[in-house]
C-alpha positions as CSV (number, residue, x, y, z in Angstrom):
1,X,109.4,104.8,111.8
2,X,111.6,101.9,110.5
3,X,113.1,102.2,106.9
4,X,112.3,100.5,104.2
5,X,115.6,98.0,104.5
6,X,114.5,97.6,108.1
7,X,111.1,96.7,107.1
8,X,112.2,94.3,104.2
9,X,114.3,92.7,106.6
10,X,111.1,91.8,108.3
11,X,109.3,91.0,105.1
12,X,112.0,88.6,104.6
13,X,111.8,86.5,107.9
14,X,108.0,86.5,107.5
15,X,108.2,84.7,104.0
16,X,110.8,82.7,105.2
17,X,108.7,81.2,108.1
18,X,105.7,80.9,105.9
19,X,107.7,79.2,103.7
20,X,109.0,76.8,106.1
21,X,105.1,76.1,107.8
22,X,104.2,75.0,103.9
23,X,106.4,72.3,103.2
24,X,105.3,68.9,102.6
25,X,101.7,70.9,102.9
26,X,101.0,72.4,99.1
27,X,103.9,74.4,96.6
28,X,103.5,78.1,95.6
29,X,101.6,78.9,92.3
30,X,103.7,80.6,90.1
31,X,102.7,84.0,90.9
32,X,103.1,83.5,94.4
33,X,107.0,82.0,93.9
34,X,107.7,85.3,92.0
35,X,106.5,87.4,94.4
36,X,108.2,85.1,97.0
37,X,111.9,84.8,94.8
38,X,111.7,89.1,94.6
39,X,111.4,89.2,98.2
40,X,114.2,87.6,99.2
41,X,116.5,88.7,96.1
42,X,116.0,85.9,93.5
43,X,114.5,88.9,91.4
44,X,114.5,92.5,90.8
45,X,111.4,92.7,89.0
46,X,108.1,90.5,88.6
47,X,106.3,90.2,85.6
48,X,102.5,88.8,85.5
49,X,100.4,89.0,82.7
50,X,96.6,89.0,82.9
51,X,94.5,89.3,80.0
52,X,97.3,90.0,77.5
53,X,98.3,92.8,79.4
54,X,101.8,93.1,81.4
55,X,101.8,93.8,84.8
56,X,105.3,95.1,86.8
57,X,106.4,94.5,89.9
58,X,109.3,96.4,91.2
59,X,110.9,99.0,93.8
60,X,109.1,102.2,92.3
61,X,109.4,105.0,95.1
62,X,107.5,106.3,97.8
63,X,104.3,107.0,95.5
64,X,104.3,103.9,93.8
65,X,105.5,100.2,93.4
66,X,106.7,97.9,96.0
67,X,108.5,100.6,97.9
68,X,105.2,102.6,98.7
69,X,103.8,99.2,99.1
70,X,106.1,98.4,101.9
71,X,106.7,101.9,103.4
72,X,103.0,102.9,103.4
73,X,100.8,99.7,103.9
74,X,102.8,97.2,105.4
75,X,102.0,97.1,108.9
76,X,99.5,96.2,111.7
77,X,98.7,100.0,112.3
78,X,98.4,102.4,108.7
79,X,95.9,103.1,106.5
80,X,95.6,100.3,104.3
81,X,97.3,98.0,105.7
82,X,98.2,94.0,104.5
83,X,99.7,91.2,106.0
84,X,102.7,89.4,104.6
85,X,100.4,86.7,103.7
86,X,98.2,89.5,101.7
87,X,101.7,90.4,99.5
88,X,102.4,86.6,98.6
89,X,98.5,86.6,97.1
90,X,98.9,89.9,95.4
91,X,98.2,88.4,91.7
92,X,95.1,86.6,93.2
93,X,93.8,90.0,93.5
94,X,94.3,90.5,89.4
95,X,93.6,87.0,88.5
96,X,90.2,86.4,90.7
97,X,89.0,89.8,91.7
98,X,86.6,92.5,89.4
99,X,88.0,94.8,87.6
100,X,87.2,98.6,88.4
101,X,85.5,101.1,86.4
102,X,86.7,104.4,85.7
103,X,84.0,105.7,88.4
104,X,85.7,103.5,91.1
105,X,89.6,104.8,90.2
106,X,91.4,108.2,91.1
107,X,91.8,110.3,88.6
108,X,95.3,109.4,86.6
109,X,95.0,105.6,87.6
110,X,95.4,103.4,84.2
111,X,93.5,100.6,85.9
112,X,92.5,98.6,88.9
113,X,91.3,95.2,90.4
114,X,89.7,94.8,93.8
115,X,89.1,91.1,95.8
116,X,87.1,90.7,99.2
117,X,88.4,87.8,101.2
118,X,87.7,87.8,104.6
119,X,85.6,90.3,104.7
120,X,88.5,92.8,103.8
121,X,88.7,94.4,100.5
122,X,92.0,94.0,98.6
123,X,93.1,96.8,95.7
124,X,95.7,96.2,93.3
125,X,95.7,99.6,91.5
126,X,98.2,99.8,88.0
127,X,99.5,103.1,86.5
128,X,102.0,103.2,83.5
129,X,105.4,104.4,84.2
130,X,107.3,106.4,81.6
131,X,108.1,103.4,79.7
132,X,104.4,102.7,79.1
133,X,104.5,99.8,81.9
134,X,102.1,98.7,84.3
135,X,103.4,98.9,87.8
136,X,101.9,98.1,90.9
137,X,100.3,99.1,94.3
138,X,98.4,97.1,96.7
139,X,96.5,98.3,99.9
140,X,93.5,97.1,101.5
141,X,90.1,98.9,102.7
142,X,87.9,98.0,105.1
């Protein structure tokens, strides 16, 4: 199992080379340069804000944040998995996906959104850390 430096190493060089094949093509929205500029060190956090609430993206731990993102759903062969591709479009996810009800979320989970693109069903899923922030996880369902 690779480690989570070896795995954002490879995070890295895929943003890299889909940043290269867009040139001259189209510019990154502004969530997607965040997301983009934290990858490869720009940033150590990424703030978006959807209906006037703030929304975290940072390292967390193995349970939550980008860490868990990266160690437990970022690759071709997990539960849950997503692409590169599927982490640069995280925000769409918030910004053009439903919002879940209480129903749909585990219990302890402030709040979710869910996209299906593809025919694959994207979930970002919030929960407020001990500073009463939202931070993030993202996984996919089939």
């Amino acid at each position: 199992m690779k480690t989570y430096s070896e795995k954002m190493a490879q995070l890295k060089a895929e943003f890299s080379q889909l940043n290269k094949n867009r040139r001259g093509k189209y510019e990154f929205s502004q969530h997607q340069q965040a997301v983009y500029d934290y990858v490869i060190g720009k940033r150590s956090i990424v703030q978006f804000e959807v209906d006037g609430k703030q929304f975290f993206l940072k390292k967390g731990n193995s349970e939550f944040g980008f860490k868990h993102i990266i160690m437990k759903h970022y690759s071709d062969d997990c539960v849950g998995c997503i692409s590169a591709r599927d982490i640069l479009n995280i925000a769409n996810v918030v910004r053009f996906g439903r919002e879940l009800s209480d129903i749909e979320l585990n219990r302890g989970v402030n709040l979710g959104y869910e996209q299906v693109k593809d025919e694959k069903i994207f979930r970002v899923i919030f929960n407020k850390d001990r500073n009463g922030n939202f931070v993030v996880t993202f996984f996919s369902r089939d």
